[in-house]
N, C-alpha and C positions, 0 to 999 in steps of 0.2 A: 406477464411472467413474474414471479415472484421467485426471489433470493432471497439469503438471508442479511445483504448488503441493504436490502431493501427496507428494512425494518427500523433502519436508524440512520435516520440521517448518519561464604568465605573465611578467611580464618582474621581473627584479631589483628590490625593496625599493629605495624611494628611501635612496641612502648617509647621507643625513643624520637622528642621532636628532631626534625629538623633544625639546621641552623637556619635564622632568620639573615634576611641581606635587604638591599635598599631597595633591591628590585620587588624583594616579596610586598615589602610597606607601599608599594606604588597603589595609590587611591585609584581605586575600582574605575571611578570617570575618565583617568588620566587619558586613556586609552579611546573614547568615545570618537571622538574624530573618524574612526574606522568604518564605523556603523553610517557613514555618511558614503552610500551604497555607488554611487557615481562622481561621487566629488576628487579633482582631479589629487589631493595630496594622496585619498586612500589608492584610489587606482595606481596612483605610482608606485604606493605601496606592493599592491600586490603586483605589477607588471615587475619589479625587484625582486619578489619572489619567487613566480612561473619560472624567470630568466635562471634563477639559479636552481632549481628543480630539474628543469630541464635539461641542463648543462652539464648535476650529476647522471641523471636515470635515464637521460637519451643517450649517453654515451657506453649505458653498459652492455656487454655482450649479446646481443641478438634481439636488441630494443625493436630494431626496424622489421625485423622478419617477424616478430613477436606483434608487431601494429599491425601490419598487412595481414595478418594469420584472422587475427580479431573483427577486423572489419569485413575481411572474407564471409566469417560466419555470417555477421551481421549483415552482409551483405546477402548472405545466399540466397537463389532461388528455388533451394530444397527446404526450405523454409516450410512452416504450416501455416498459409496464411489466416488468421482471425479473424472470422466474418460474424455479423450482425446480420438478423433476419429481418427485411421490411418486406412485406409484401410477398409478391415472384422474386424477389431479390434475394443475394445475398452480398451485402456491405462489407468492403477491405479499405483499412489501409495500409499501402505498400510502401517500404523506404527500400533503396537500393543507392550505390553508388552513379546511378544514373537519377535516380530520383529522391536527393538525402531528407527531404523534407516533406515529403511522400505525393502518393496517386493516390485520391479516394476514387473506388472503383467498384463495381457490381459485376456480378455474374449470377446465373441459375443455378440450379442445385446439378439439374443434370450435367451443367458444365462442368460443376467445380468435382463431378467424381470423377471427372479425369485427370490426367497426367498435367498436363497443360491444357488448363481451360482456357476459353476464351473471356477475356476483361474488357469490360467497356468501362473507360478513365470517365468521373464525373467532373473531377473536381483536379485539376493540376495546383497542389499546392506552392511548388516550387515556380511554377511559371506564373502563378499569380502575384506572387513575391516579387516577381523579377518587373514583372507591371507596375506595380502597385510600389514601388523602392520600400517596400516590408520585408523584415524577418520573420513570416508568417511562422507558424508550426503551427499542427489539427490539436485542436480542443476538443470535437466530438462536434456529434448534430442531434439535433430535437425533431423528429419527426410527426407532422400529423399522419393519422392514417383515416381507414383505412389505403386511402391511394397512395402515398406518402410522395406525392409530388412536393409538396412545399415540408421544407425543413428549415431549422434556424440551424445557420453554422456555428462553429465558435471558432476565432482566430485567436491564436495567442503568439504574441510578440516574444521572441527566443526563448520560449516554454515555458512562461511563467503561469500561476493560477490564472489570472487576469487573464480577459479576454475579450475583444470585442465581439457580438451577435448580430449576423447577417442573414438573412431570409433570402433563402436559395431556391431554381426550380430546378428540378431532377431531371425534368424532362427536357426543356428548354437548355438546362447546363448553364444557367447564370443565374446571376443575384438579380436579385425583382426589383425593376425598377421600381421607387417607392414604400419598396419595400420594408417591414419590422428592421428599423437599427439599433442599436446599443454600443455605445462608447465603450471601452475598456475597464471595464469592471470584473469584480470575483460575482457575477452573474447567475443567477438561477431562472428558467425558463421553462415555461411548459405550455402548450395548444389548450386554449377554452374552445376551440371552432376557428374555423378557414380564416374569421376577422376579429379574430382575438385571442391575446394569449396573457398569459400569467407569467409577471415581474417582479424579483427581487433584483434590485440591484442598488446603485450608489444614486439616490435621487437628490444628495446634496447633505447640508448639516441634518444630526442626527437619524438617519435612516440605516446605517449601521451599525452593529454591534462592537462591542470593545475586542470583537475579535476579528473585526474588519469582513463580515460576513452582512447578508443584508437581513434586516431586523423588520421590513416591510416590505409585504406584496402586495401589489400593482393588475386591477385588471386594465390594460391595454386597447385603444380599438383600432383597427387597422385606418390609416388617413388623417388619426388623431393626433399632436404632438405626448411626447414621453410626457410632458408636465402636466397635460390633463387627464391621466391615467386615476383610476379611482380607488381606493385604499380597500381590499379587501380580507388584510388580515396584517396584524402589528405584535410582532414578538418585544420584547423588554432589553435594553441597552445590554444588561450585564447576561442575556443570552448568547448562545455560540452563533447562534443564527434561525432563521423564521425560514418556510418553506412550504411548498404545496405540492402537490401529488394527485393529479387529475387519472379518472380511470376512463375510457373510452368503450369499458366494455356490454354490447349491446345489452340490454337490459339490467346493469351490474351500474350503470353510471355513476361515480362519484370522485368528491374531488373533497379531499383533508387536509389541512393547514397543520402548520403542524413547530412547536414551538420547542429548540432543542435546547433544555436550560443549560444539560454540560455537555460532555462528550457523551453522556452512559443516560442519563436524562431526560426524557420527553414528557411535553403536553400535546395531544393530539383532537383535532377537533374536522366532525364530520359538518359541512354545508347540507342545511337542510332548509330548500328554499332562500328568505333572506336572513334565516339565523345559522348560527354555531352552535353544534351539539357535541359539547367535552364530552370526549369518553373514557370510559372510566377503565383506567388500565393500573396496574403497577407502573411507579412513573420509570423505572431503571427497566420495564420490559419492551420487546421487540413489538409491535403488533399490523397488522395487513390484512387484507380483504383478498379472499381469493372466490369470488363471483358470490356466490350463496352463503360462505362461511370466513372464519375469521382465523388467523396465525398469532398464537403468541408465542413467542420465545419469553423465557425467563433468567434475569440475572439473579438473580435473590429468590428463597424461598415463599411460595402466595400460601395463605391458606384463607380460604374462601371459601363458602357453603358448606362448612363444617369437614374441608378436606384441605390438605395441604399438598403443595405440590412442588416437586425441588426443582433448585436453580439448574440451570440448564436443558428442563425439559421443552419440548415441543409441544402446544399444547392448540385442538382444533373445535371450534364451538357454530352453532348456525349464527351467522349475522343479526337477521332479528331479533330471535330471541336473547343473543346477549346485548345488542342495545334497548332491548325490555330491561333490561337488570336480569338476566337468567345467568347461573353460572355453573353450565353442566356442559362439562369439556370429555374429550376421549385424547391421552397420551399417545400422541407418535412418536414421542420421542423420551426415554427418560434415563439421564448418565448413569455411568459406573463411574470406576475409579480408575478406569483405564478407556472409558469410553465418551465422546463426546459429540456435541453437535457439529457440521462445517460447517453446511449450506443445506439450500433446497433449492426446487424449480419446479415450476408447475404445469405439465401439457396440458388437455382439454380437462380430462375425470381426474390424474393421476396425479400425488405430489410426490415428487424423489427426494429422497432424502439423502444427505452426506452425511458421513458417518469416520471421524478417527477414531481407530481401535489401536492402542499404542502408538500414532502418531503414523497412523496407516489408513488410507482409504477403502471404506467401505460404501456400500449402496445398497438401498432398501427403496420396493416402490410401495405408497399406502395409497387406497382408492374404496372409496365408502359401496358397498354391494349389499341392495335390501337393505338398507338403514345400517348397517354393521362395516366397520372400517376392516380391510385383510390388506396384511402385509404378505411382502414377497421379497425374498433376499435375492438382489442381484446378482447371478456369479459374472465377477470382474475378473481381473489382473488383482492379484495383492502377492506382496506388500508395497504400495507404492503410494503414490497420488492421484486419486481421482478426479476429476471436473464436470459436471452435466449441465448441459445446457438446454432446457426445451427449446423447440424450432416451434412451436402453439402461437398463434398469431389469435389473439384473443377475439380479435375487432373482424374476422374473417367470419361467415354464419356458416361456411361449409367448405374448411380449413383439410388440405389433402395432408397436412402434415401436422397435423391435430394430437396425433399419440407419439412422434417420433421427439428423438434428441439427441445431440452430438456428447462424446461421451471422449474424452481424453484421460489418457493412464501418461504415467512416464515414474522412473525413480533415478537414484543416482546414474544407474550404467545403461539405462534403457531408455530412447532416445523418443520423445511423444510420439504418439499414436491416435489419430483423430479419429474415431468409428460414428457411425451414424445409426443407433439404436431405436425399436420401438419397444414402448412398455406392454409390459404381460410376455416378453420372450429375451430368451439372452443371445438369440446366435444376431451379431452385428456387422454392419457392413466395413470395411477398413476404407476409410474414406482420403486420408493421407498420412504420411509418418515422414518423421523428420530421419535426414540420415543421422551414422555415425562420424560427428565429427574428430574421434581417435581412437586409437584401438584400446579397449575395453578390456582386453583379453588377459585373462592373473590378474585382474583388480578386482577386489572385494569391498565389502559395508558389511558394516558391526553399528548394532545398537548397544551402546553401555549406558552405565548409570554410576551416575559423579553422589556423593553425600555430602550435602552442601552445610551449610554451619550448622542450623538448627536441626539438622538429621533426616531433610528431605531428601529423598531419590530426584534427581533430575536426570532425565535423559539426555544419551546425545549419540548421532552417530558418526562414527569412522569411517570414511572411504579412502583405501589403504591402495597404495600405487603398486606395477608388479612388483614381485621379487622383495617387497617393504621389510623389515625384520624392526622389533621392538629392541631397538640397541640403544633408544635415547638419542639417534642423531638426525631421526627424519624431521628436513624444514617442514613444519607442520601450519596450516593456516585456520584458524577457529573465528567460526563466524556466527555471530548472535544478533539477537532481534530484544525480546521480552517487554512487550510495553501495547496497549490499547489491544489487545485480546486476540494480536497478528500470531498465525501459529507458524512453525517453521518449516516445511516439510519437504520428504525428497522433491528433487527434483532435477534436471538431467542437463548440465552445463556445457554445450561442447570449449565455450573460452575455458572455464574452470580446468577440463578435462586436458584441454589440449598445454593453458599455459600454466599449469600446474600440476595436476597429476600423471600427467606426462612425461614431465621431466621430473618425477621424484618425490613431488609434493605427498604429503597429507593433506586433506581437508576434514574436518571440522565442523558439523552445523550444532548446534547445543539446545535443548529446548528447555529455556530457563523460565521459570514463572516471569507473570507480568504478559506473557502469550496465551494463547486460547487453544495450548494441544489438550488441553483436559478440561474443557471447560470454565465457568465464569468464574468460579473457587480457583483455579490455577491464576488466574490473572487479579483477581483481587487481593491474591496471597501477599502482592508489591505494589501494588497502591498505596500513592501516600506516603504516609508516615510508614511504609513496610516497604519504600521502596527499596532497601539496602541489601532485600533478598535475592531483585533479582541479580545484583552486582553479588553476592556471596555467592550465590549458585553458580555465574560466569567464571567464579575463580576457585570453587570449586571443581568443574569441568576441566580448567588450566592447570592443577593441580594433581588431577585423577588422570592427564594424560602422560606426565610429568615424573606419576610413582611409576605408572605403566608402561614407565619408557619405550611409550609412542615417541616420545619428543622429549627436550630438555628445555630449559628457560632460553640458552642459546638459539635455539632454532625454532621457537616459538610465537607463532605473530598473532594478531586477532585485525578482527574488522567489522566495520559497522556503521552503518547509515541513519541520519536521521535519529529514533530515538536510539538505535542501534552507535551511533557516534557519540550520544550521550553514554550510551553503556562503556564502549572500550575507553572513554574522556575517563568515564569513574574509575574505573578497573584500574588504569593505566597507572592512576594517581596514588589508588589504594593500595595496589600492588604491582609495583611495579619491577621487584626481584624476579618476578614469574614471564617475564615478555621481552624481546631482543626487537620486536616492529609492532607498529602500533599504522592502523590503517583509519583514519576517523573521517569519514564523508557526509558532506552536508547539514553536520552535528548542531543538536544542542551543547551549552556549555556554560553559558553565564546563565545559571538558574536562580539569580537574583533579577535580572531584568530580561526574562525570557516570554513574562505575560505581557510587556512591554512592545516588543519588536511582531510586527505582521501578525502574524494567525496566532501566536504565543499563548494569548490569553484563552482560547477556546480548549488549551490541554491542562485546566487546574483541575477537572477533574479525576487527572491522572495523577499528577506531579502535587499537586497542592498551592496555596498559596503565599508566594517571599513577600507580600507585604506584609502578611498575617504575622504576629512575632511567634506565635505557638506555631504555627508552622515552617518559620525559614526555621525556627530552630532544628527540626529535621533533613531539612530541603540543604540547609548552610553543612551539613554532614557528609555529602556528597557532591556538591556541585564542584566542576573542575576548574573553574574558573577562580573560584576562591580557594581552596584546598593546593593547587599545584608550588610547588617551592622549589625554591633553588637549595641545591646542597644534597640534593638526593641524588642519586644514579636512574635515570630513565630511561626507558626504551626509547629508541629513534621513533619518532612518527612523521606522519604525512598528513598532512591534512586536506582533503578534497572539497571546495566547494565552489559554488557559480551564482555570478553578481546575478542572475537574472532569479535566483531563489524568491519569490514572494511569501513561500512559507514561511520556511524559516531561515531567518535572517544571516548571510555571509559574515554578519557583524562578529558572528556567536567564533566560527570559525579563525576570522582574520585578529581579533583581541587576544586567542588563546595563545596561538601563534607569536604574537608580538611578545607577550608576557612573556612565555615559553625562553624566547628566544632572548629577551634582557636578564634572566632568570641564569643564564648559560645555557640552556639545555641543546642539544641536539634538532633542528626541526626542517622537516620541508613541508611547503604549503603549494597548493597549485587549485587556482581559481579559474574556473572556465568562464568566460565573458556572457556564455546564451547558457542554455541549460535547463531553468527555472529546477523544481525540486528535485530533478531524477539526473541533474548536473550535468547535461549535455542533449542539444536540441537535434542531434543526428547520427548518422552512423560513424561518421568523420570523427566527432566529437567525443562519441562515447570509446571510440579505439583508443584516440590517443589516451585518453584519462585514464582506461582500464589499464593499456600497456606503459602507463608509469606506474600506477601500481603494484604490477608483476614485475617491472624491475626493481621498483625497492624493497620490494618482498624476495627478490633472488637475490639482491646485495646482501642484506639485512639476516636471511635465514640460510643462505646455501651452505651443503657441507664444507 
């Protein structure tokens, strides 16, 4: 199957400073002790914090019924559950309040198109935890096929990257005695054959990248120890990380290494025999083998055999012949200015393609007939979000579900819808649909468009509660992303819906450059040294909701995760007359020492370099760590994050905080113990977090 995931690894600063105070002068290091992820003075730190976080937003009005409401959802069994295709299978896993750390579990296709199919549990994760005194949580599995009896699990200890690799049988329902193990590593894994597979992992000094990823792969033999494993491809320290990609498909067989210099950057090299044959790509393009022919995505402009071809095209060639040096492609794909690439999937003949059309899902299938490729426009659901997934089991020689694929629609008000599609027809099967978790009924979406400093359009849309009126007094919640080419798009909340636009709310989603709603030029627009655009464009949107008296500064929040927590850290700092709550999860923050901490280093090709001095010089422009001062008026914030983070570092969040809070400012902070990057390793976990956020968001912004 082939994705597109596959292919790769404001307005002017008020003039006047600030006042300066002794907490601003406090030396950047003072603070470093925090960053000491388990050590018992930070922990006390933060267990002082949770306590008083708590202590306000558990006690606000309808905290408790607002948790139980949240973990319902998360709990329900109206739920669509997410299957993976192996085989006669189809792969779940399920968390519930009876099962918070879940069931991996299988069923058949004919089961699961009913109401309540029958599940046969493979894998009990929580009862294995409970054997085992682990805080197990599912990492995923690596399956050999075609029979896919034997699989590598990944266990990860309270949801962190990290994870250790256990060789499981499907059939049996246990781990193989003897079986492939691997210690707790950020692990990469793949099947060479039944007794041997393909490792990247931590095999001691220098086998890792400076971004803590594995920089050497390892062929394995089954009965062999991990330390006689034999070196079959070695990426370079200051890569993100080294990788391999085994293809199993009968007659198609191959297997590419594949070397990711940044985030956007690759070398990729096919095994031929006992050598390596570099191919010869654009090093910032996507590229894949789909059986006979070859995928490029494009981030940048190619011109090549006297043609040039633009960035964000889809571009399809015969394999051989373009590892001859031939360079005669046919366009499946080529942007507008309003049009871009998603994804793709591939059943047996067909490749689907994903398509945003102002930040709207389309679908197109292309499939080569007599030499000549013909498209076909899928009629979908629009305007919403699309998903295709082929069910094409490649490794199968006489595949019953060879042409079909699972096809999910959903948008803000309209609740997913799972169908089970084949290509060359549009009428689909409704295979399940989530309910409505609130009523919908007088609530609307609006796309607008903010003009952001330099005079760009940016989008964003409005889903407006019943009865809303632009009077400037709706607590409104604006939520952004813009960073590594993530696009923002509808999509169907019932917690949003219920603990917020429910009771009143606006929401918010903004599609600020630095994203991938308009392709590789929308996201390169803030890159680097341009990253300031996509922070003008967010305050921009906060602004344009502001004239539009959707909302006023008072009743005005923002929120954001991860590089999304760097966004509202910048924002909050730059402008912080515009925002009454600030919601920052999992954030960056200290953009001087953020190549420093876990995975950090593997994002300079988005952010840049702070050792660099030409580069902090832009980077030191916005980071919030350095920029935040006392003597200003700030919006209240919250800060969310979880020691079990291995990406990115609690450090980032618990320093800011501190600072913040010797600074005078207003702050709460509240740190989940398990979690790793998505800051909570269950259903339990993610309620309580979510419902402190609705209540400082109901404190902070209610009429």
């Amino acid at each position: 199957m082939i994705s597109r995931r596959d292919f790769s690894f404001a307005l002017p600063l008020a003039a006047a400073l600030p006042t300066m105070t002794l907490a601003d002068n406090l030396p950047d290091d003072e603070l470093l002790w925090l960053e000491d992820v388990q050590g018992e003075r930070a922990l006390a730190w933060v267990r002082a914090r949770n306590a008083e976080s708590e202590a306000l937003l558990q006690k606000q009005p309808g905290f408790e019924a607002t948790r139980a409401r949240i973990r319902a959802i998360l709990d329900s069994r109206d739920r669509i559950p997410a299957v993976v295709r192996r085989g006669p299978w189809l792969y779940n896993l399920w968390q519930d309040e009876h099962n918070p750390r879940g069931l991996w579990r299988r069923t058949t296709l004919a089961e699961y198109r009913k109401r309540e199919p029958a599940w046969e549990t493979v894998l009990d994760v929580d009862a294995l935890g409970r054997a085992e005194g682990e805080n197990w949580t599912w990492g995923g599995a690596v399956a050999l096929g075609p029979e896919y009896r034997r699989v590598l699990v990944k266990l990860s200890r309270g949801g962190a990257d990290a994870h250790v690799v256990r060789e499981f049988d499907t059939v049996a329902k246990r781990f193989v005695d003897g079986g492939f193990v691997l210690p707790e590593a950020k692990s990469e894994v793949d099947w060479i054959s039944a007794d041997e597979i393909a490792v990247g992992t931590d095999f001691g000094p220098g086998s890792l990248t400076d971004s803590g990823y594995p920089r050497v792969v390892k062929r394995w033999r089954r009965g062999t120890p991990l330390a006689a494993a034999t070196t079959l491809f070695e990426g370079q320290k200051t890569d993100v990380a080294a990788g391999v990609s085994i293809d199993h498909t009968p007659g198609y067989e191959r297997t590419v290494f594949q070397r990711s210099v940044d985030f956007y950057r690759s070398e990729m090299f096919l095994q031929q025999g006992e050598r390596l044959l570099r191919i010869d790509k654009p090093d910032d393009a996507g590229f894949g083998f789909w059986k006979s022919r070859v995928l490029i995505t494009l981030r940048s402009d190619w011109t090549v055999a006297g043609r040039t071809w633009k960035s964000g095209s889809l571009l399809v060639a015969d394999a051989e012949a373009y590892l001859r040096g031939e360079r005669a492609f046919d366009a499946l794909f080529e942007p507008t200015a309003t049009r871009s690439l998603a994804g793709m999937t591939a059943t047996r003949d067909t490749l689907i393609v994903e398509i945003l059309d102002k930040v709207a899902g389309r679908l197109e299938e292309w499939r080569p007939v007599d030499g000549r490729w013909q498209r076909r426009e899928v009629a979908a659901p629009f305007p919403g979000t699309l998903s295709a997934v082929a069910l094409h089991d490649p490794e199968l020689a006489d595949d019953p579900l060879a042409d079909a694929y699972l096809l999910q629609y959903t948008d803000f008000l309209t609740p997913d819808t799972l169908s089970l599609g084949h290509v060359g027809r549009d009428e689909r099967e409704v295979l399940k649909s989530r309910p409505s978790f609130y009523d919908a009924a007088g609530m609307r979406v609006e796309q607008r468009f903010a003009t952001s400093r330099d005079g760009t359009r940016v989008p964003y849309f409005v889903i407006w509660p019943r009865d809303a009126k632009a009077d400037g007094a709706n607590p409104t919640l604006l939520y952004g992303y813009g960073g590594f080419e993530v696009s923002m798009q509808p999509y169907y909340s019932g917690i949003v819906g219920s603990s917020w636009l429910q009771r009143g709310g606006v929401f918010v989603l903004a599609n600020i450059r630095g994203g991938g709603e308009f392709g590789p030029a929308w996201h390169q627009a803030a890159v680097g040294a341009n990253r300031q655009k996509a922070y003008d464009d967010f305050a921009a949107v906060a602004e344009d909701l502001i004239a539009t008296r959707v909302t006023s500064p008072r009743h005005l929040g923002i929120e954001g995760g991860s590089n999304g927590g760097l966004l509202v850290g910048a924002v909050m700092v730059q402008r912080p007359e515009l925002f009454n709550a600030v919601v920052c999860q999992v954030p960056l923050l200290d953009m001087k020492r953020y190549t420093k901490l876990l995975a950090g280093a593997s994002w300079m090709a988005e952010y840049g370099d702070p050792d660099d001095p030409a580069q902090w010089s832009f980077i030191s422009r916005y980071s919030p760590f350095q920029n935040v001062r006392a003597g200003v008026k700030m919006p209240r914030v919250l800060f969310v994050t979880s020691t079990r983070d291995d990406r990115v570092h609690p450090g980032h969040a618990r320093r800011m905080a501190e600072r913040m809070r010797r600074q005078g400012h207003d702050v709460l902070y509240w740190e989940n113990i398990e979690g790793g990057h998505g800051g909570a390793a269950d259903n339990g976990q993610r309620a309580q977090m979510t419902a402190l956020e609705y209540a400082f968001l109901q404190l902070q912004l209610g009429r």
